[in-house]
C-alpha positions in Angstrom: -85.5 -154.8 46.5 -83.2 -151.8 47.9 -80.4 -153.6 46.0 -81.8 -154.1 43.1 -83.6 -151.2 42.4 -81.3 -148.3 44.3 -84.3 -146.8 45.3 -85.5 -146.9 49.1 -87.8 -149.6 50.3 -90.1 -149.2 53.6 -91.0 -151.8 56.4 -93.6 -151.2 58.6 -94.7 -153.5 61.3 -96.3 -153.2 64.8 -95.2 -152.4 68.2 -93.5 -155.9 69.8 -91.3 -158.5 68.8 -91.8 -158.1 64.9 -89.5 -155.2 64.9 -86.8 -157.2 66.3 -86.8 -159.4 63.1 -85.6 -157.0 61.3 -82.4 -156.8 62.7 -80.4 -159.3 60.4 -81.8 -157.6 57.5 -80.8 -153.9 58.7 -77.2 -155.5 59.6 -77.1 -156.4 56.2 -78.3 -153.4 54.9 -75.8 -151.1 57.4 -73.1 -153.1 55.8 -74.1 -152.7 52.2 -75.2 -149.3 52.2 -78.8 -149.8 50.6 -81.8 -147.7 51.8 -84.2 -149.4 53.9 -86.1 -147.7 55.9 -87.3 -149.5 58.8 -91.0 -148.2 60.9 -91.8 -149.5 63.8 -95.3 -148.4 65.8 -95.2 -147.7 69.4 -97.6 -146.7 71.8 -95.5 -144.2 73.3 -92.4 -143.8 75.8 -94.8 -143.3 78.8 -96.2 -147.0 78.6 -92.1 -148.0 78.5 -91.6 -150.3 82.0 -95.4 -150.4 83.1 -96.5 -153.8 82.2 -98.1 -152.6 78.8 -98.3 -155.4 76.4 -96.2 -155.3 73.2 -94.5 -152.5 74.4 -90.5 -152.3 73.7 -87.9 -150.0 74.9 -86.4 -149.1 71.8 -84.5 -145.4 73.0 -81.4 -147.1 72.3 -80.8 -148.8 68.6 -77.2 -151.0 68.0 -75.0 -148.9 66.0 -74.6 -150.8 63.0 -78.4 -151.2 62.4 -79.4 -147.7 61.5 -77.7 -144.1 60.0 -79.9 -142.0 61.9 -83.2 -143.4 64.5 -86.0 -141.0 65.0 -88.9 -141.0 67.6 -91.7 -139.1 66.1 -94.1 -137.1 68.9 -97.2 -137.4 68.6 -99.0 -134.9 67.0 -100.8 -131.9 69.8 -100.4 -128.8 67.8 -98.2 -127.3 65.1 -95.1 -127.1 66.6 -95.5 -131.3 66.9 -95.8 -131.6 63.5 -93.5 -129.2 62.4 -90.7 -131.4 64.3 -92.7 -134.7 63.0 -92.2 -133.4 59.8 -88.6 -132.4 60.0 -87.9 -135.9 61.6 -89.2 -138.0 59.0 -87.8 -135.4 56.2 -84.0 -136.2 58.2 -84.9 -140.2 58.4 -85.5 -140.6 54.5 -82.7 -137.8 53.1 -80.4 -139.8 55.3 -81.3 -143.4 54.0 -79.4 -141.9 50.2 -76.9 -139.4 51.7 -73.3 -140.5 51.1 -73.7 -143.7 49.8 -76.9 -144.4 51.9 -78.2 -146.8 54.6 -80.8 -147.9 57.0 -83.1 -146.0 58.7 -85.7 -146.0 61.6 -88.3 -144.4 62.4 -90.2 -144.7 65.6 -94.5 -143.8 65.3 -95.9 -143.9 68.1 -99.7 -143.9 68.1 -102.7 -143.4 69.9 -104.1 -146.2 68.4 -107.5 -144.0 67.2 -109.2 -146.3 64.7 -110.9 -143.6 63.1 -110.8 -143.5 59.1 -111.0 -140.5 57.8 -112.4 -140.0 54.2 -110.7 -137.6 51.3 -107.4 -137.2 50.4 -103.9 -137.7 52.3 -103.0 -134.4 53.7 -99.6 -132.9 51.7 -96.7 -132.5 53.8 -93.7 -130.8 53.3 -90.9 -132.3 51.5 -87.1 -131.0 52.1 -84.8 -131.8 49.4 -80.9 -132.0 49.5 -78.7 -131.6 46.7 -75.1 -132.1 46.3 -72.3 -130.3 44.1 -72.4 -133.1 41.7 -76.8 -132.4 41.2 -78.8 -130.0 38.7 -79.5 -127.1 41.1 -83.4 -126.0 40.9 -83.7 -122.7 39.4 -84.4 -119.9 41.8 -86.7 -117.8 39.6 -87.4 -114.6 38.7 -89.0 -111.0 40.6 -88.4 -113.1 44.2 -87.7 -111.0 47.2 -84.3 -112.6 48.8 -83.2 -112.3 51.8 -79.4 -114.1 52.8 -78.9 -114.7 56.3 -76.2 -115.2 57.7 -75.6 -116.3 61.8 -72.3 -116.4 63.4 -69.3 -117.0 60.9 -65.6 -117.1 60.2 -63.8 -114.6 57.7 -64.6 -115.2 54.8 -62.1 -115.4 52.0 -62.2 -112.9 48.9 -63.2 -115.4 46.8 -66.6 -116.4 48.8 -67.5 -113.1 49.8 -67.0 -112.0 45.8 -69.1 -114.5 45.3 -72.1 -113.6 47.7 -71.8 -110.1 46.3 -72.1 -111.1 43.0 -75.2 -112.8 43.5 -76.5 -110.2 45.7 -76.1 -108.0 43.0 -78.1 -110.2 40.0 -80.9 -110.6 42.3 -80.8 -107.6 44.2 -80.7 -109.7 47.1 -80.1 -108.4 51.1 -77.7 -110.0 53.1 -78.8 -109.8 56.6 -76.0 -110.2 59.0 -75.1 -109.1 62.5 -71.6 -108.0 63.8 -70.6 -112.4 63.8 -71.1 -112.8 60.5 -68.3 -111.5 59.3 -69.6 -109.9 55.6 -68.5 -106.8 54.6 -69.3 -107.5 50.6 -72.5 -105.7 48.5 -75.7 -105.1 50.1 -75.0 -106.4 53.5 -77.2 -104.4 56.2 -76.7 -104.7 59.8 -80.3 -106.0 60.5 -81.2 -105.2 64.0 -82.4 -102.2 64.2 -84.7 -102.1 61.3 -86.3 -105.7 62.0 -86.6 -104.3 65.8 -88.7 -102.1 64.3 -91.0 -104.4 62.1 -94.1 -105.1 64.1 -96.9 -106.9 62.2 -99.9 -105.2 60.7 -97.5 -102.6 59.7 -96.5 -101.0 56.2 -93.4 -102.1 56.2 -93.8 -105.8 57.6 -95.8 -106.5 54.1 -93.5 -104.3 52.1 -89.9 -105.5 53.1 -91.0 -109.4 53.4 -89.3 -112.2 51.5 -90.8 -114.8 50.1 -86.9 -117.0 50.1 -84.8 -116.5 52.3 -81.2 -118.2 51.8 -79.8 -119.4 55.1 -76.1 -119.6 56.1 -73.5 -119.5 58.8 -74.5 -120.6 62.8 -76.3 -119.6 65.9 -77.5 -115.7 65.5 -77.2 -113.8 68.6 -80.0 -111.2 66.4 -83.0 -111.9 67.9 -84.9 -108.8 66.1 -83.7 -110.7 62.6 -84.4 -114.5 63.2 -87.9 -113.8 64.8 -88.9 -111.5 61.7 -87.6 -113.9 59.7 -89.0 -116.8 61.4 -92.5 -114.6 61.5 -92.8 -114.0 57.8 -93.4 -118.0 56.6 -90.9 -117.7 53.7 -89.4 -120.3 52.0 -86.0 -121.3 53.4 -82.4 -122.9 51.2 -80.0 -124.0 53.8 -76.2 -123.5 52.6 -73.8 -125.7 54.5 -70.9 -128.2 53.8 -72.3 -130.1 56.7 -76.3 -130.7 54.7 -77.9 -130.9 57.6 -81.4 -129.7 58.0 -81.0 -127.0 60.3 -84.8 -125.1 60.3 -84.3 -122.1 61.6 -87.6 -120.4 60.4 -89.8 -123.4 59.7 -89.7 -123.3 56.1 -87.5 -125.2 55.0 -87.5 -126.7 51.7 -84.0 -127.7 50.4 -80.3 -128.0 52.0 -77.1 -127.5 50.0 -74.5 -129.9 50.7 -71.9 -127.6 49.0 -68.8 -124.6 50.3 -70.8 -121.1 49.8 -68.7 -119.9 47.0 -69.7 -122.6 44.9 -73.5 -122.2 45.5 -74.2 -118.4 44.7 -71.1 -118.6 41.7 -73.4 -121.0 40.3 -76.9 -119.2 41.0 -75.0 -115.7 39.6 -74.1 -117.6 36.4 -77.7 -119.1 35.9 -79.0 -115.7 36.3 -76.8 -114.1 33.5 -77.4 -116.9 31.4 -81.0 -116.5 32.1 -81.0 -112.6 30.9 -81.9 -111.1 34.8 -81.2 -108.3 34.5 -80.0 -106.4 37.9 -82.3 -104.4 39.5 -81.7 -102.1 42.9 -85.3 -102.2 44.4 -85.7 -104.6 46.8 -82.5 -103.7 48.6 -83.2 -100.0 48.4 -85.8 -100.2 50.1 -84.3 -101.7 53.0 -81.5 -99.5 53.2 -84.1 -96.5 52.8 -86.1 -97.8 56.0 -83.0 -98.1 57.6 -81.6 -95.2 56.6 -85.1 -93.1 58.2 -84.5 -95.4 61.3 -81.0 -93.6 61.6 -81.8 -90.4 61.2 -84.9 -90.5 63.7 -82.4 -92.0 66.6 -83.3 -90.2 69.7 -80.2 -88.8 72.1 -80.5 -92.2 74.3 -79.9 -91.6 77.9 -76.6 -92.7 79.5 -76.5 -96.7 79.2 -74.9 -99.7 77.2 -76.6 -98.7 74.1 -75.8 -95.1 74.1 -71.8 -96.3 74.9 -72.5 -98.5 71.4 -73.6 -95.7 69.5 -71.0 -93.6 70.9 -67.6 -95.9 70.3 -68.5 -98.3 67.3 -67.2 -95.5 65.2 -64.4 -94.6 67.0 -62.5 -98.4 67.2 -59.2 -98.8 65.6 -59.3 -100.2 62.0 -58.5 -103.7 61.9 -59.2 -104.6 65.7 -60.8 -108.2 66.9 -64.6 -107.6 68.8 -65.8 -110.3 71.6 -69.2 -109.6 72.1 -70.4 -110.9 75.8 -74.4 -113.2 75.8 -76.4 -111.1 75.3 -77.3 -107.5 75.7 -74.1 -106.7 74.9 -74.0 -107.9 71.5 -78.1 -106.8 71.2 -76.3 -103.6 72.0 -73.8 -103.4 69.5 -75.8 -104.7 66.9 -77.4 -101.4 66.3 -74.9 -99.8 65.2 -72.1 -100.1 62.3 -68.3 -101.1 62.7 -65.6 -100.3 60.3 -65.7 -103.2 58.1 -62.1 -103.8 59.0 -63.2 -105.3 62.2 -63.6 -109.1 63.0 -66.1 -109.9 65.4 -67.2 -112.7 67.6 -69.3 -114.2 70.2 -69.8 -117.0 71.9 -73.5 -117.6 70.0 -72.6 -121.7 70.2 -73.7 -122.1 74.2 -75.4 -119.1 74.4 -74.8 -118.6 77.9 -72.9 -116.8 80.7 -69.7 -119.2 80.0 -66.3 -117.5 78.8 -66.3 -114.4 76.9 -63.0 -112.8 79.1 -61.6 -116.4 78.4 -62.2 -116.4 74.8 -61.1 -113.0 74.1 -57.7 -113.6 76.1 -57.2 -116.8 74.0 -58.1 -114.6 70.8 -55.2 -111.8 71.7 -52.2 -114.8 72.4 -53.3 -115.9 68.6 -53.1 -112.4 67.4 -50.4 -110.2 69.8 -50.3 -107.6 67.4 -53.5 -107.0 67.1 -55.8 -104.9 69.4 -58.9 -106.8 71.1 -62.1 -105.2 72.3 -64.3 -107.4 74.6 -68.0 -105.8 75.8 -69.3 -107.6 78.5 -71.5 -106.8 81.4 -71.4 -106.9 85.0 -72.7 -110.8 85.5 -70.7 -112.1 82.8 -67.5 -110.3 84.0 -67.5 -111.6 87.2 -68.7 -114.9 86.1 -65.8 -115.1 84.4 -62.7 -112.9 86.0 -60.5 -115.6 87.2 -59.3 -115.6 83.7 -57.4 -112.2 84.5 -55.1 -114.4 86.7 -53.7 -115.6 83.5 -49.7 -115.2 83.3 -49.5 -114.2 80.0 -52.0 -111.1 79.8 -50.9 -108.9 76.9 -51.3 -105.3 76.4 -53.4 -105.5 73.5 -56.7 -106.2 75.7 -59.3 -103.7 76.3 -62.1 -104.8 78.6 -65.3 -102.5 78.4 -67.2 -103.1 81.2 -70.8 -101.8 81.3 -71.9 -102.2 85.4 -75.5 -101.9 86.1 -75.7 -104.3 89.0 -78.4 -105.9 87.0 -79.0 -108.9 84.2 -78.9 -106.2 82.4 -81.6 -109.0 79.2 -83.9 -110.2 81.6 -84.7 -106.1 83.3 -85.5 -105.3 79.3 -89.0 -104.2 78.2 -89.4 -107.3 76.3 -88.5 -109.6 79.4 -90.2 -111.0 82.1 -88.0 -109.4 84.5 -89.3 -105.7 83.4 -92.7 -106.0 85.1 -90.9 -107.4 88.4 -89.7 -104.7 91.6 -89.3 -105.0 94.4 -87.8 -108.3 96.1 -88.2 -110.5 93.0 -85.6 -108.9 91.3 -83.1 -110.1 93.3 -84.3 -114.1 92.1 -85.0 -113.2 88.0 -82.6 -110.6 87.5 -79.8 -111.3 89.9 -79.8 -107.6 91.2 -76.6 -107.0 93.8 -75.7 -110.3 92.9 -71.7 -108.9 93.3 -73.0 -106.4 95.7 -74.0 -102.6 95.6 -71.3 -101.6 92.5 -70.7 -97.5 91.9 -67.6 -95.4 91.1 -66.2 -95.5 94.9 -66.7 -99.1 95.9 -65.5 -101.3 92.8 -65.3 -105.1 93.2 -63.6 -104.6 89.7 -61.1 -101.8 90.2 -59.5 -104.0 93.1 -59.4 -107.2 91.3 -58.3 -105.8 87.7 -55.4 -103.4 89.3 -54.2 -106.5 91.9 -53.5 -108.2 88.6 -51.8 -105.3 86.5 -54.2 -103.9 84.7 -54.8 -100.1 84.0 -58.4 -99.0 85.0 -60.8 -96.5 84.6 -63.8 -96.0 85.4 -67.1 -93.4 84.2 -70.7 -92.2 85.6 -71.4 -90.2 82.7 -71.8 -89.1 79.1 -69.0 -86.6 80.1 -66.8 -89.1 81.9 -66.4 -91.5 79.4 -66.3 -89.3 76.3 -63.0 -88.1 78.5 -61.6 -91.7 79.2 -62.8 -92.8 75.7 -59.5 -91.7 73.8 -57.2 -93.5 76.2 -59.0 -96.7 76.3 -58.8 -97.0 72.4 -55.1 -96.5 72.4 -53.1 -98.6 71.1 -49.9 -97.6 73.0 -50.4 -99.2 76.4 -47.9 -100.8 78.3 -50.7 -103.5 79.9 -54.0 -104.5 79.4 -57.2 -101.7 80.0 -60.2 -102.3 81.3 -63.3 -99.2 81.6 -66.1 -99.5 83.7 -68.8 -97.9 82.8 -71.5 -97.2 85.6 -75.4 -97.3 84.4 -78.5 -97.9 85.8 -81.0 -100.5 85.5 -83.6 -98.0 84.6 -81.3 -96.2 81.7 -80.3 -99.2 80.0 -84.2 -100.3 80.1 -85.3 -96.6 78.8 -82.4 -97.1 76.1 -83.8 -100.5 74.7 -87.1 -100.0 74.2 -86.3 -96.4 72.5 -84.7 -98.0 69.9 -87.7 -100.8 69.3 -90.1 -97.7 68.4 -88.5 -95.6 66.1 -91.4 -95.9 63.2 -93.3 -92.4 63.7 -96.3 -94.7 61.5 -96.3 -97.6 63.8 -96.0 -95.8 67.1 -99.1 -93.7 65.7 -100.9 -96.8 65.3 -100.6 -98.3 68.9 -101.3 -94.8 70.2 -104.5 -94.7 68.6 -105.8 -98.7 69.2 -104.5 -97.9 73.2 -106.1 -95.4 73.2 -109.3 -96.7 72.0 -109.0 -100.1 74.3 -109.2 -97.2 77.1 -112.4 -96.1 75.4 -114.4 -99.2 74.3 -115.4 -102.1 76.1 -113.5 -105.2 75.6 -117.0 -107.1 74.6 -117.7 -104.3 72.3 -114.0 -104.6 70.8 -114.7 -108.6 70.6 -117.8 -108.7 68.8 -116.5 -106.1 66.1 -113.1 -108.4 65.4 -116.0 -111.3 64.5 -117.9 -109.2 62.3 -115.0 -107.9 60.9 -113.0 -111.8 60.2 -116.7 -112.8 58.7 -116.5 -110.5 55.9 
């Protein structure tokens, strides 16, 4: 039937040896490319081993039998059937993608006999398409919203291209320092999406209802949560077509280079008459913009260092960006677009940012490189100044709080520790008591031929600040900048309540949960959802 027709044909059979008939026939099918896709029931892995009858251990499928084998969960709350559904949408996209091929697909049940009258329940559908396909048409009036994680420099050509599109449908491209865009209506999206809270005027007012997702990993938490908050629809943009869900909404997948993808929407949309409109985006930028100006003078820390040096970096310098408070840090605030940046977003962990920035400047020698990395990371990492062949074009900013500096935050667990847990969660002393006069730093980096400095203060490093960013230095510089736990803490959760509207708001509902008993509070939130 698969053969004949070129259209996919299901199996389904039960739990025991029925499924292993259909081995010959998915051979076959492996070898011939045709889309059959094979399901198997299965009363779960737990039952795998203990005697159960008609129960197979099928976690391991023969490589020529199947594209792609998926083991479904069973279904407990939303999040189980948002991954059932993405399973099942990978399984049958798979069974026609490049030439197609067999596919299974593991349902375990519960075995509930139950019937249930009415109508199948819809469920969501992702679609891929490929260069060679009619692209759907994106429609008019939407509110778009590009995304873009982690990414490499883009050529002229594909960042023309996102511009132009930008541009026909007054579209914002969210980015963070990784991605790498410096083309129209790109905005640095961290500090305003730190500042979208739901129930606010703004959450409703900047929301999109697509959002067009490209690049890899985000280190911007603020963004991808808003994002992933909102419930918009989501286009994936990748040569690779995979279904990468980032925000649970994901409805199609682009199997096609960038350029290629908005040059084609940006010609549909002057075929189509759109007329260009600068709304959407300006409105964005105007929040922002208020943000900005409402920035309080942030006490000495890793944040105020940010706000104080993104401006001052030498044109055309590489950025490494230590996991993860560092780049939260420097995602705040704006670099000269000259600037490349990067971070290691892929393993998300403690793992290598000296290593990779040392790599980066014996690529590049004439080319200045920046890494900001805290204290754990630093020393996680600082056999890496052994290296032979360190260069002078290496600048090591190293912001020493003694601390983690992400799990001490007001949004982490760590915050409403003291005492001797902090020690456990957020590694404090971990490389012992660190200050100005007893630097674990200092006597490793100077051992090994580097210059170092080191600052307490606002006034301190505004006075080393101009050396550091030299670029006529006879070996590599590192600065050490010494902040508290308490600053950096004080500094982060300024910048999360900058909207005068919002911060009103909480005042007043604090204020009256001081007031009002909590059962008074709960019976007026069920009149109130009854009307």
């Amino acid at each position: 039937m698969a053969a004949t027709t070129g259209e996919p044909v299901a199996l389904s059979c039960t739990g025991a040896t029925a499924s292993r008939n259909y081995l010959p026939g998915l051979t076959e099918a492996y070898y011939r490319k045709l889309p059959v896709i094979a399901i198997t029931s299965f009363n779960g892995d737990w039952n795998i081993g203990q005697l159960l009858p008609q129960t197979l251990d099928r976690r391991i499928v023969q490589n020529d039998v199947a594209l792609v084998s998926v083991d479904l969960p069973v279904i407990k709350d939303e999040t189980d059937a948002l991954y059932c559904n993405r399973l099942v949408n990978q399984a049958i996209l798979e069974s026609i993608r490049h030439g197609g091929g067999p596919v299974h697909i593991n349902l375990p049940t519960v075995y509930d006999n139950t019937m249930d009258p009415g109508p199948v329940p819809v469920s969501r559908c992702i679609r891929r398409y490929m260069p060679s396909d009619p692209f759907p048409e994106i429609g008019s009036h939407r509110n778009i919203v590009i995304h873009i994680g982690a990414h490499i420099r883009f050529s002229k050509e594909a960042e023309q291209s996102i511009s132009d599109f930008a541009d026909r449908y007054d579209a914002v491209v969210l980015c963070d320092h990784t991605s790498n865009y410096h083309g129209h209506n790109r905005l640095l999206g961290t500090l305003t999406t730190d500042n979208l809270h739901s129930g606010s005027a703004q959450w409703d007012a900047l929301k999109p209802d697509l959002v067009i997702s490209m690049g890899e990993i985000s280190g911007d938490y603020p963004t991808t949560n808003y994002l992933k908050a909102v419930h918009a629809e989501t286009w994936r943009v990748s040569l690779d077509g995979e279904l990468r869900d980032r925000f649970d909404g994901l409805t199609k997948v682009f199997e096609c280079d960038t350029e290629e993808f908005f040059k084609r929407y940006a010609a549909f949309g002057e075929q189509n008459g759109n007329t260009p409109v600068n709304r959407y985006f300006a409105q964005w930028e105007q929040y922002d913009e208020s943000l900005r100006r409402s920035l309080p003078d942030l006490p000495y820390s890793g944040r105020w260092i940010a706000e104080q040096t993104a401006k001052r970096i030498p044109e055309k310098s590489i950025m490494h960006f230590a996991i993860l408070n560092a780049l939260r840090s420097w995602n705040y605030f704006e670099l000269n677009p000259s600037i490349r940046c990067y971070c290691n977003t892929g393993g998300f962990g403690i793992d290598g940012a000296l290593s990779t920035t040392f790599g980066s400047a014996l690529a590049e020698p004439n080319t200045l490189h920046f890494v900001v990395i805290g204290d754990l990371a630093f020393f996680y990492d600082m056999n890496s100044l052994g290296n032979r062949d360190m260069m002078a074009n290496i600048r090591i900013l190293l912001v020493n709080n003694g601390i983690g500096d992400e799990m001490r935050m007001p949004y982490s667990t760590g915050f409403r520790l003291h005492g001797e847990e902090l020690p456990y969660v957020c590694a404090q002393g971990h490389y012992r008591a660190q200050n100005a006069f007893d630097s674990l730093a200092k006597a490793w980096c100077e051992a090994l031929g580097f210059k170092y400095m080191s600052a307490s203060s606002k006034q301190e490093y505004l006075e080393r600040l101009p050396e550091f960013l030299t670029t006529q230095s006879d070996s590599p510089i590192i600065l050490e900048c010494h902040t508290t736990p308490d600053d950096d803490s004080q500094a982060g959760g300024a910048l999360q309540l900058l909207d005068q509207d919002y911060v009103n708001k909480k005042k007043l509902k604090d204020a009256i949960k001081n007031v009002v008993p909590d059962s008074m509070l709960r019976t007026a939130k069920t009149i109130l959802s009854r009307k």
